[in-house]
Backbone as CSV, one residue per row, in Angstrom:
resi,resn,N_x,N_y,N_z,CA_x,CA_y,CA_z,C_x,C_y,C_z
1,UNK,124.625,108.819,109.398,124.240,110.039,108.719,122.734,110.041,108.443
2,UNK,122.174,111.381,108.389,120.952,111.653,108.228,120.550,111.146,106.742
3,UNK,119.269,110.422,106.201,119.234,110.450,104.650,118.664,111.794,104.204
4,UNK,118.726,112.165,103.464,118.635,113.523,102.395,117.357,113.040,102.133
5,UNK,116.540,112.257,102.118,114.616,112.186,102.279,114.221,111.795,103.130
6,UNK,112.439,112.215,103.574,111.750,112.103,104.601,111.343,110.800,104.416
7,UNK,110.526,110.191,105.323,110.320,108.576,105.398,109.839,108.425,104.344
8,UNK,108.715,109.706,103.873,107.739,109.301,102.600,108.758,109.339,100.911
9,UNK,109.902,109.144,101.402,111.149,108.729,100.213,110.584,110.159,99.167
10,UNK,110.374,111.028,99.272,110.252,111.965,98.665,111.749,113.171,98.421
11,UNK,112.434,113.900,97.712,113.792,114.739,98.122,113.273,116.065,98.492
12,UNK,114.351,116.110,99.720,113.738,117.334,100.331,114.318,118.220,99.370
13,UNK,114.054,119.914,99.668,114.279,120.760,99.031,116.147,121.168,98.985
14,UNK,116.636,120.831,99.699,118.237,120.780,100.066,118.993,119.917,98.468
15,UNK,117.959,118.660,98.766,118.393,117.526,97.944,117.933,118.136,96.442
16,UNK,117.006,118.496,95.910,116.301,118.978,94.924,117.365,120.015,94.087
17,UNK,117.640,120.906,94.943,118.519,121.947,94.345,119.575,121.670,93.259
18,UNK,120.605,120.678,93.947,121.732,120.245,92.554,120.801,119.529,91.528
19,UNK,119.891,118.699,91.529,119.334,118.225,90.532,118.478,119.485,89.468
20,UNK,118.651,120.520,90.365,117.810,121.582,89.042,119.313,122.152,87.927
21,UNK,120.212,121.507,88.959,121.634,121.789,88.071,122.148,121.050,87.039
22,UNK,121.235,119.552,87.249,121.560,118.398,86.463,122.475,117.689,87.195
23,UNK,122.443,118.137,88.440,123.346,116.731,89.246,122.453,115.564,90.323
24,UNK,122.720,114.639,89.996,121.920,113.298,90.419,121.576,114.244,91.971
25,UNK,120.259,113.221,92.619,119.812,113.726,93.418,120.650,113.044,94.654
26,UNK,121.066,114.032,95.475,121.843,113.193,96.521,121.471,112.415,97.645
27,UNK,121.359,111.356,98.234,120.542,110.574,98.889,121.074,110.618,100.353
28,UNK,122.719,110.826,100.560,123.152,110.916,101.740,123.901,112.237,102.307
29,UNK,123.942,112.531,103.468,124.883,113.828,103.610,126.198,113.708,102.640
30,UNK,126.798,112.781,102.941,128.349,112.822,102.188,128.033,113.008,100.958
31,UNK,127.190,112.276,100.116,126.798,112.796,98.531,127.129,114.366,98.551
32,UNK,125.763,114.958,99.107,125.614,116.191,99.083,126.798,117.443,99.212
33,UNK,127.847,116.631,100.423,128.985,117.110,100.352,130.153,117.261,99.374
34,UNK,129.895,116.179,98.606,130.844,116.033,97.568,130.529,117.380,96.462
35,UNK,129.158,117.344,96.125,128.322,118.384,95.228,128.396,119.423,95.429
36,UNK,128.786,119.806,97.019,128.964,121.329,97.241,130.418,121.518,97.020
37,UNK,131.452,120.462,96.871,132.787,120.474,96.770,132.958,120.767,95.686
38,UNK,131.946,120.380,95.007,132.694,120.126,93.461,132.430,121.200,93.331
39,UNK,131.071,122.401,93.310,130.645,123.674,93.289,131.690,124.289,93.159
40,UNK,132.262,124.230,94.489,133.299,125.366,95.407,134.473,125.776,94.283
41,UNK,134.776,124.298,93.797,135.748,123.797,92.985,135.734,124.547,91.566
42,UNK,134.672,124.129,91.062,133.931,125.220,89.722,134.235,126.426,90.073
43,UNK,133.541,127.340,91.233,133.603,128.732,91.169,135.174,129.020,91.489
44,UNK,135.600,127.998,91.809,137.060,128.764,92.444,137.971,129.193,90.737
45,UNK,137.933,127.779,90.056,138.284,127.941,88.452,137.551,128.880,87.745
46,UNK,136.445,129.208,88.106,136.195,130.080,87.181,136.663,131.455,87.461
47,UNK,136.508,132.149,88.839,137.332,133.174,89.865,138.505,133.106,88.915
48,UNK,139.715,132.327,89.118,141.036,132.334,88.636,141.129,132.765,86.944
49,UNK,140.242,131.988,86.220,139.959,132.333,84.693,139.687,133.668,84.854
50,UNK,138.627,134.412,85.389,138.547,135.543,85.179,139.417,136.833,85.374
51,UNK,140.155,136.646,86.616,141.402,137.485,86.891,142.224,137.314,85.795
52,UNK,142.880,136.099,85.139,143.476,136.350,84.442,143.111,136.850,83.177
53,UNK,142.094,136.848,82.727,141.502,137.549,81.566,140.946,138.933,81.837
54,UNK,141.018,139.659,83.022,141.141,140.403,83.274,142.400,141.601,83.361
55,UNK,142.821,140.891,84.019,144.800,140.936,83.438,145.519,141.244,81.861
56,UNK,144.883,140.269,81.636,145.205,140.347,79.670,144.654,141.820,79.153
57,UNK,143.769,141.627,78.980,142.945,142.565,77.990,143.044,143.934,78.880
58,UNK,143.077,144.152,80.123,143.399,145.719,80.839,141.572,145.819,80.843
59,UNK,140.541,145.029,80.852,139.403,145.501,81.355,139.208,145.121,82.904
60,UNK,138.177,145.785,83.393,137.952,144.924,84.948,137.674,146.526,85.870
């Protein structure tokens, strides 16, 4: 796998992004993959929370 920094060990801008989220900076593709999983994962729970509170109350 590719590393997530250039030789000059600096994080590229790919890598940078979750860390403006507060998630460690990812050093390898698979890291990075996990971080977009977990994302996916978040928005999907939050998606589901909202329908159903949408549901409840009759707004939406």
């Amino acid at each position: 796998m590719r590393d997530m920094t250039p030789d000059e060990m600096r994080p590229t801008r790919f890598a940078l992004s979750p860390h403006a989220r507060g998630e460690p900076i990812p050093r390898t593709a698979s890291a990075a993959r996990r971080i977009v999983a977990k994302g996916r994962r978040l928005l999907e729970a939050h998606r589901r929370r909202e329908e159903r509170t949408r549901g409840r109350d009759g707004r939406g």
